[in-house]
C-alpha positions as CSV (number, residue, x, y, z in Angstrom):
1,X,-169.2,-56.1,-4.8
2,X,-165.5,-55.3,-5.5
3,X,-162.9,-57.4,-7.4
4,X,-161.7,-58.9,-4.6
5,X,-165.0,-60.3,-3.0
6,X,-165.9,-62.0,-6.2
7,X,-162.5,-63.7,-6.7
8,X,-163.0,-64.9,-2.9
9,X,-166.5,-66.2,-3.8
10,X,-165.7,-67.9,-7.1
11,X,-163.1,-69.7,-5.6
12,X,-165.2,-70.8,-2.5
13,X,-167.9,-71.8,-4.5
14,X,-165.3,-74.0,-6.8
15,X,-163.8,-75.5,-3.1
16,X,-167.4,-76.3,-2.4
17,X,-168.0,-78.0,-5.4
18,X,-164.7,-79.8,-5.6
19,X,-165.6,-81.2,-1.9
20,X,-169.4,-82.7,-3.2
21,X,-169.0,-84.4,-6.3
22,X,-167.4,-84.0,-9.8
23,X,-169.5,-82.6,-12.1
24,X,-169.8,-85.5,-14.8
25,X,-171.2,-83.4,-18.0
26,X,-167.8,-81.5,-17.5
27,X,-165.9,-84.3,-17.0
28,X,-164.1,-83.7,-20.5
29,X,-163.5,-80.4,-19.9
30,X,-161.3,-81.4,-17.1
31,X,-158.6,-83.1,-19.4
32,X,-158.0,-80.4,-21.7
33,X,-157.5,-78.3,-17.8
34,X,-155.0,-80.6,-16.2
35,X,-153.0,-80.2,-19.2
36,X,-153.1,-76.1,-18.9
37,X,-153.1,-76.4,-15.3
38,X,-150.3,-77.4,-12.9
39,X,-150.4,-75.9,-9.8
40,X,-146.6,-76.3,-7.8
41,X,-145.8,-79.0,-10.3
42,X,-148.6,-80.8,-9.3
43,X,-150.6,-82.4,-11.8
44,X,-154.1,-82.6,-11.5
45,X,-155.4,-86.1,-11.9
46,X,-159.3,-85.4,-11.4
47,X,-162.0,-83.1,-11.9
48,X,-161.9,-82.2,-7.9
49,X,-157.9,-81.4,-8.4
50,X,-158.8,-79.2,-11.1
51,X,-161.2,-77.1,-9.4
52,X,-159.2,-76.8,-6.3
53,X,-156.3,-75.4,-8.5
54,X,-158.7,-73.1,-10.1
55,X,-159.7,-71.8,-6.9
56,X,-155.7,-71.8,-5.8
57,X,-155.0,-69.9,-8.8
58,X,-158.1,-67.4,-8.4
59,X,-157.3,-67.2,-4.6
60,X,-154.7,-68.8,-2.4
61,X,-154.7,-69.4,0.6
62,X,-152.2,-70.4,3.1
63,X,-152.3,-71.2,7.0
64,X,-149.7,-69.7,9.5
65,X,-147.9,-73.0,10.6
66,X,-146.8,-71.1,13.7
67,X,-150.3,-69.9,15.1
68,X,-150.7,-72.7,17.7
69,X,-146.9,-72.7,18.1
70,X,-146.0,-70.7,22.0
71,X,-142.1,-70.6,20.9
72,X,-143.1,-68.5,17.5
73,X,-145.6,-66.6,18.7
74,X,-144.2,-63.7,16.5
75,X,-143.4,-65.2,14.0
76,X,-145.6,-66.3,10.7
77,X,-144.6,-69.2,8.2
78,X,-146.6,-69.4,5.2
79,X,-148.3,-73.4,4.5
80,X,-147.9,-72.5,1.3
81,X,-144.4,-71.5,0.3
82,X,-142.6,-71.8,3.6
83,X,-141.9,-68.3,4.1
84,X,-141.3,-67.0,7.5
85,X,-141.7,-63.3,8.7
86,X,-141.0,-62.2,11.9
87,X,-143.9,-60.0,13.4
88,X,-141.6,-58.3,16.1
89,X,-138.8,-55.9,16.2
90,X,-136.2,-55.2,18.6
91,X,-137.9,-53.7,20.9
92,X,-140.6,-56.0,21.3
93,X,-143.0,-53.6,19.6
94,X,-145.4,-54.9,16.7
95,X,-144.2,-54.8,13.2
96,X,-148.0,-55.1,11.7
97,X,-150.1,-52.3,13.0
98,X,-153.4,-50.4,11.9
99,X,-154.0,-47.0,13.6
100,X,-151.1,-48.6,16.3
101,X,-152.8,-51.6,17.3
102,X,-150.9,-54.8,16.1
103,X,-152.6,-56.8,13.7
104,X,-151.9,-60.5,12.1
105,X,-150.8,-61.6,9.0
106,X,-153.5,-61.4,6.5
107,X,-151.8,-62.4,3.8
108,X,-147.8,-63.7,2.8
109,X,-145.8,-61.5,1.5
110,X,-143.9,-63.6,-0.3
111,X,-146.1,-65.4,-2.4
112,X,-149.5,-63.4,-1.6
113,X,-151.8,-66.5,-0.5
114,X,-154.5,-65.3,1.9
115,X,-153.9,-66.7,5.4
116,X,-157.1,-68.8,6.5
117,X,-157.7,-70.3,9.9
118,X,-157.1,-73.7,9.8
């Protein structure tokens, strides 16, 4: 398994966790975190919040606030930091392409969260 799959599957398996229940024998931990940790000047204020920033920090994510949007269908706009990129150029050809078939954002280039569906 490379780099990148583990970083992907530590941070899901923190999202799940955050999502069940706070883990109460590491319930200390968590205040000595949510001092280190603040995650867009957000501060944590429980267990959950700290694992979801782990996770963040490990691997974010974003959604493409334009992918249900007709008027910007070439265009992607990052959940996360509000980036937009424009996915078509001039001449109505694709700007993202693999091998010369046009492909979607997979990940922002601005601030590198993965994009996720929704």
């Amino acid at each position: 398994m490379d780099t990148h799959e583990q970083r992907k599957e530590v941070a899901e398996k923190l999202r799940q966790e955050a999502s069940r229940h706070e883990i109460l024998f590491l319930r200390f931990f968590s205040t000595v975190l949510i001092d280190a940790i603040e995650l867009n000047y957000k501060k944590p204020s429980s267990f959950n919040d700290v694992l979801i920033c782990l996770a963040e920090l490990i691997d974010p994510t974003c959604e493409d606030l334009y992918s249900d949007d007709k008027t910007h269908a070439w265009q992607f706009k990052c959940s996360s930091c509000g980036s937009t990129l424009d996915c078509m150029d001039d001449n109505g050809e694709s700007t993202i392409q693999l091998d010369g078939v046009a492909q979607g954002v997979s990940y922002c280039p601005h601030c590198g969260a993965r994009v996720v569906e929704e």
